[in-house]
VMD Tcl script that draws the C-alpha trace (Angstrom):
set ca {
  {-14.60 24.27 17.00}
  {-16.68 22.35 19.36}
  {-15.67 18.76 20.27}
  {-17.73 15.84 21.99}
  {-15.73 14.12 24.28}
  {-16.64 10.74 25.88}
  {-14.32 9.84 28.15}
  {-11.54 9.95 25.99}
  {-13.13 8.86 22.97}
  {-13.54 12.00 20.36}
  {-17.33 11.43 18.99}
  {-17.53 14.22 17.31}
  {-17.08 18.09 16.33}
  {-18.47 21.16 15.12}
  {-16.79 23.26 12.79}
  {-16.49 27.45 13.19}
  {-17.49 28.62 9.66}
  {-13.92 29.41 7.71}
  {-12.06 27.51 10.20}
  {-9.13 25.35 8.33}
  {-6.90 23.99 11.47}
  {-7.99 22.67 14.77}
  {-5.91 21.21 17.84}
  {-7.53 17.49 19.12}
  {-7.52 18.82 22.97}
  {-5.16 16.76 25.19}
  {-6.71 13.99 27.58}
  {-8.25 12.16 23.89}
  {-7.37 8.54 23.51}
  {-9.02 7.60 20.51}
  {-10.64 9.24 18.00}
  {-14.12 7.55 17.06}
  {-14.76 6.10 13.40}
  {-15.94 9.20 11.04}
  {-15.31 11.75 13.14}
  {-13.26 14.15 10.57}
  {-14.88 12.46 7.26}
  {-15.27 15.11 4.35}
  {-13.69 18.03 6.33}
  {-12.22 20.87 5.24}
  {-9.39 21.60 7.48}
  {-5.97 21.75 6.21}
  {-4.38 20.98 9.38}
  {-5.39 18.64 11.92}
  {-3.09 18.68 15.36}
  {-3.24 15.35 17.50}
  {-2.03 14.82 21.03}
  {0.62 13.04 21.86}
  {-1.34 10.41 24.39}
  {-3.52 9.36 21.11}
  {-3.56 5.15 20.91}
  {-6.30 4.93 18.80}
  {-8.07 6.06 14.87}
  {-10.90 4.95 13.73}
  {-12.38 3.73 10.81}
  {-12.46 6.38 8.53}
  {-12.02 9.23 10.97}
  {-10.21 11.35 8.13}
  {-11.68 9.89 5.03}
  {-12.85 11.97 2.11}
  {-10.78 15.27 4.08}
  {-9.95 16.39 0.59}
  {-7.99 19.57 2.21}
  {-5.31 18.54 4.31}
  {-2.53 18.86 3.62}
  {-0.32 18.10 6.90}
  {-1.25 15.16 9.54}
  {1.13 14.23 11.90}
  {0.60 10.68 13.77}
  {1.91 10.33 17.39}
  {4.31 7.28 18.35}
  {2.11 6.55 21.02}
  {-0.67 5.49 18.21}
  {-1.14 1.60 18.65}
  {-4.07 1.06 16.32}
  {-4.78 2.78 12.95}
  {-8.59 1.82 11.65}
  {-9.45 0.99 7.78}
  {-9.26 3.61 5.48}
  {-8.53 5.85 8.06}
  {-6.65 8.26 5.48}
  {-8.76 7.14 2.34}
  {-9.15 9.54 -0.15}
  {-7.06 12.34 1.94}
  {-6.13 13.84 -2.19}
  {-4.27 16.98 -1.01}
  {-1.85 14.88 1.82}
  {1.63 14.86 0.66}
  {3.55 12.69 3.09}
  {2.74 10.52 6.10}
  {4.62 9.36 8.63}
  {3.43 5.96 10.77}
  {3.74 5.95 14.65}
  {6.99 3.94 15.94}
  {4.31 1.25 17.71}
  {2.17 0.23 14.71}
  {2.00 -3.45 13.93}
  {-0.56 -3.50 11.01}
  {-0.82 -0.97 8.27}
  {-5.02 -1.26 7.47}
  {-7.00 -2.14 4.77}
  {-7.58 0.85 2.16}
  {-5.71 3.08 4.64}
  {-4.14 5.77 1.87}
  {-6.77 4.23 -0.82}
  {-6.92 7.39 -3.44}
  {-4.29 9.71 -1.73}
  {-3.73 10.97 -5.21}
  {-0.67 13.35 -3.81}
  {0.97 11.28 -1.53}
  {4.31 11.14 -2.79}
  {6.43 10.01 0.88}
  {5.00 7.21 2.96}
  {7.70 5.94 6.65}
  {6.53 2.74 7.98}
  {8.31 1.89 10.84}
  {9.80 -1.23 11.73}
  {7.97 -3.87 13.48}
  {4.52 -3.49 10.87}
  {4.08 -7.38 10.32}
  {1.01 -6.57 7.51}
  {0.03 -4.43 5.18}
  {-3.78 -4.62 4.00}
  {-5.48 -4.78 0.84}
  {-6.19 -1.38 -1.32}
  {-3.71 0.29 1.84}
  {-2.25 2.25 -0.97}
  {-4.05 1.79 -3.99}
  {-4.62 4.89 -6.90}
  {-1.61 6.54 -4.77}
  {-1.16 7.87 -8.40}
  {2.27 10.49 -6.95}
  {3.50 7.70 -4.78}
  {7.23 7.15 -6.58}
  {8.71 4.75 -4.13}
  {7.94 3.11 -0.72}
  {10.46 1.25 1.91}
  {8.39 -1.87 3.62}
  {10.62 -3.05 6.37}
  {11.87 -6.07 6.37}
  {9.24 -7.14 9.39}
  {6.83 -7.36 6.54}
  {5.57 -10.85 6.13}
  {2.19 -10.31 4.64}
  {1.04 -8.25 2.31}
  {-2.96 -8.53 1.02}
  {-4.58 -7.91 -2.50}
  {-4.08 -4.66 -4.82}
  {-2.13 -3.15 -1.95}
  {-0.18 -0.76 -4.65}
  {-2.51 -1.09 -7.19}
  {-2.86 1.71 -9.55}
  {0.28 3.35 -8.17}
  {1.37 4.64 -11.96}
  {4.24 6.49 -10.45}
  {5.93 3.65 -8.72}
  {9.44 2.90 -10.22}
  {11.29 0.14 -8.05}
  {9.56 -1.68 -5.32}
  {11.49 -4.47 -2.99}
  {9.47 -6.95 -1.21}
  {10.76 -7.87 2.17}
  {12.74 -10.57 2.60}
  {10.14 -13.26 4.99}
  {7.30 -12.72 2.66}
  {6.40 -15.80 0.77}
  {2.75 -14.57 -0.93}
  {3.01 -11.75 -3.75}
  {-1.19 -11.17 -3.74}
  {-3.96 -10.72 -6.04}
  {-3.23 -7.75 -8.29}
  {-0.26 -6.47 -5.70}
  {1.09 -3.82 -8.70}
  {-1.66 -4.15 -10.89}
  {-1.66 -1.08 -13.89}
  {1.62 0.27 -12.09}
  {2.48 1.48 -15.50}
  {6.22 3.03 -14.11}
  {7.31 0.08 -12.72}
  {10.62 -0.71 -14.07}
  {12.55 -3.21 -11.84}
  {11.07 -6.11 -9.65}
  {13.21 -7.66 -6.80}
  {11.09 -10.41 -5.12}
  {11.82 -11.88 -1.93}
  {14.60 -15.10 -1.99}
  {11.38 -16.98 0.44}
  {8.60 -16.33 -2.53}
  {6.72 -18.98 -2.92}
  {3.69 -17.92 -4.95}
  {2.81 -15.05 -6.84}
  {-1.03 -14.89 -7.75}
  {-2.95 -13.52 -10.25}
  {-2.70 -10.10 -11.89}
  {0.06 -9.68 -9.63}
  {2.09 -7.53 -12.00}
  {-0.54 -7.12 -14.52}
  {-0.65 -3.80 -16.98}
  {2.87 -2.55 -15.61}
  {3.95 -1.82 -18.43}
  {7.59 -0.56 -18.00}
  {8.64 -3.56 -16.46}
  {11.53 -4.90 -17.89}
  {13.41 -7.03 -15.19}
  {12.01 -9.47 -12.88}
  {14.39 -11.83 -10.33}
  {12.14 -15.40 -9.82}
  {13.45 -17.18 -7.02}
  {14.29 -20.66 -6.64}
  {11.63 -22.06 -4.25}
  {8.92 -20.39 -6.20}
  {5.79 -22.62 -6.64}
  {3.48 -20.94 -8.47}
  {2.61 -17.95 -11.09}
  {-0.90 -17.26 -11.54}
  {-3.31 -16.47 -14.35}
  {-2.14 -13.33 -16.15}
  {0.27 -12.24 -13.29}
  {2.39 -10.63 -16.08}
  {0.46 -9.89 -18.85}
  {0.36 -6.75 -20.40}
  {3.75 -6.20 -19.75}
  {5.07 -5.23 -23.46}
  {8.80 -4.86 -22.24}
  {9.14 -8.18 -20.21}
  {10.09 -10.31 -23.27}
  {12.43 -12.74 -21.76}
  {12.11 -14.47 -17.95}
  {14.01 -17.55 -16.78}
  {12.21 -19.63 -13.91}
  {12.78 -21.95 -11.85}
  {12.77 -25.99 -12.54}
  {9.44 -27.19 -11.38}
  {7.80 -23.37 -11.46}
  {4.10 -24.02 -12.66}
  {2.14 -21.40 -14.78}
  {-0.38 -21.13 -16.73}
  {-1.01 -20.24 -20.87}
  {-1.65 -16.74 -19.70}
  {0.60 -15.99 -17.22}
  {2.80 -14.25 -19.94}
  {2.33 -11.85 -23.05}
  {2.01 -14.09 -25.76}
  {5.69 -14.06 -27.56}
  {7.28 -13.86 -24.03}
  {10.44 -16.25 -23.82}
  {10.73 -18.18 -20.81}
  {13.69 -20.31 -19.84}
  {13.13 -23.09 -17.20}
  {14.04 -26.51 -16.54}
  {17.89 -25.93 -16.81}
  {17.68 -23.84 -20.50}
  {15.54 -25.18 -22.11}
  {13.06 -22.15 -23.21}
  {9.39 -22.10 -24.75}
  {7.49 -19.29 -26.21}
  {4.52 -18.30 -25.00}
  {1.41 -18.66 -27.75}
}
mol new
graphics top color blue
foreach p $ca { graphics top sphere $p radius 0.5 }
foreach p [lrange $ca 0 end-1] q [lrange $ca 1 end] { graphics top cylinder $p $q radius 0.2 }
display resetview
């Protein structure tokens, strides 16, 4: 394989014909946006003086199957790992701060994700259609997390939300049909809409007591949630519920949904 080098910024490469791992040569800093897109290697090896990835460097690498990221990786660029279908586990560098937007997006295998602690964010789609993706640990440094972030996860059983984050997005677990148990954070404030929409397994949610808000349809579809009991002063809307849900708020006094 035959690499462009400027500086230490990895432009590009050349592929041998039948070649399925290569070796990123030492001295490389950063590797460019796109370099890797739609390549066929099974097994990409990265130096250990690597700070920076690009913008879809590995996107669309439908083959590979093993990735390792160095600690000394600062900076990880959107989808950087979109659409990576064969990559079973991943493993984020010690000094990350901010997991990207559609980073994993359609890692249809990925069943093991380690984010480190000290990732403030986590960006929207980062690990949406992660269809194998069973459970994930965000560390408690967590205190935002953007819009359909596990979206389409169907495997995903149990998920806990860090304890400092006070938005639950747009569509956060939307159509996470194997989501069974919801423990929100004691700081939540507002949940939006289509939060928790289509996850249809869930049976227990925890609301708690400074929560403001529920958006529009943040729970429907939700066949097994049939009772909740919210907070005094919680505002929702007519469709924030399944009709025929029972909700108990303002100190037990309970309405149906209609």
């Amino acid at each position: 394989m035959a690499f462009t080098v400027c500086g230490s910024v990895l432009t590009g490469y050349t592929p041998e014909p039948g070649e399925t791992c290569v070796t990123v040569p030492e001295g490389v800093c950063e590797i460019a946006d796109g370099v890797f897109l739609g390549c066929s290697m099974t097994r990409i090896l990265l130096p250990g003086g690597l700070r920076r990835i690009g913008m879809r460097a590995f996107y669309d690498c439908t083959m590979l199957t093993e990735l390792r990221v160095p600690d000394s990786v600062t900076e990880l660029g959107e989808g950087c790992f979109g659409r990576c279908t064969a990559l079973v586990s991943l493993r984020l560098p010690e000094l990350l701060h901010a997991v990207p937007d559609l980073m994993c997006f359609g890692c249809g295998s990925l069943r093991h994700v380690e984010i480190p602690e000290g990732v403030t964010s986590v960006g929207c789609c980062a690990f949406r259609s992660c269809r194998s993706l069973e459970g994930i640990r965000l560390p408690d440094s967590v205190t935002e997390l953007d819009f359909d972030v596990f979206s389409g996860c169907t495997r995903l059983r149990e998920l806990r939300f860090p304890p400092l984050v006070t938005d639950i997005p747009i569509g956060c677990c939307l159509n996470c049909t194997s989501l069974e148990e919801v423990r929100l954070p004691d700081k939540a404030e507002r949940i939006y809409k289509e939060a928790f929409c289509g996850c249809s397994a869930l049976r227990t949610v925890d609301f708690p007591d400074d929560l403001y808000t529920i958006g529009l349809r943040a729970f429907r579809d939700c066949p097994m949630l049939r009772e909740v009991t919210l907070p005094s002063g919680t505002l929702t809307t007519h469709s924030t519920f399944d009709a025929g849900v029972r909700v108990w708020q303002d100190h037990g006094r309970c309405r149906s949904m209609t």
